[in-house]
Phi, psi and omega in degrees: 000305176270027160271338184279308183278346195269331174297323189280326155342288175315301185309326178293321151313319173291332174280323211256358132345298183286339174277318172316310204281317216260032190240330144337278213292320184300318196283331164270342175272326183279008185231350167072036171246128202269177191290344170256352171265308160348314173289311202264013180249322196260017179048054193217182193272165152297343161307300191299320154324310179280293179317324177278356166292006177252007203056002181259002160288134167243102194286134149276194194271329179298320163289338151317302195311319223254327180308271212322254173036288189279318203257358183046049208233169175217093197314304213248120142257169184210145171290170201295304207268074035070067178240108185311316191297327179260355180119161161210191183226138175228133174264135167267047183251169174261114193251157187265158159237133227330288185287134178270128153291160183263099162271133177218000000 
């Protein structure tokens, strides 16, 4: 039984892995950034890039954060009424934000 849940756990890392990466990819196709200009706005290798573009990287929260940021994009939303004590609910999408950066 509790291999049957450590399993269903993973698969649930693994989608929303896979949801990252593929919300990336969209995102860098729609701005028309190839994967080494990518490397060199985030100062990291290409290698490491193509991984996190396969959906198999396991992001902290500080390298999201430093993607949103670069990409001016906003992984995580939380509702208007945002109450720690009682809990929220968060979405996994990519929102553009207003001001668009010029990556060049």
């Amino acid at each position: 039984m509790e291999a049957a849940l450590a399993s269903k756990k993973q698969e649930k890392f693994s989608e929303k892995k896979m949801a990252l990466a593929a919300i990336m990819r969209e995102e860098l196709r729609r701005r028309e950034i190839s994967q080494s200009k990518f490397a060199k706005l985030m100062d990291r290798h290409r290698p490491e890039i193509t991984k996190w573009l396969s959906g198999r990287h396991n992001f902290t929260l500080d390298t999201l954060f430093e993607i949103e940021s670069k990409l001016n994009i906003s992984f995580f939303h939380y509702g208007k009424n945002f109450d720690i004590a009682k809990g929220f609910s968060m979405s996994l999408t990519a929102k553009h934000n207003v001001e668009q950066n010029t990556l060049s």
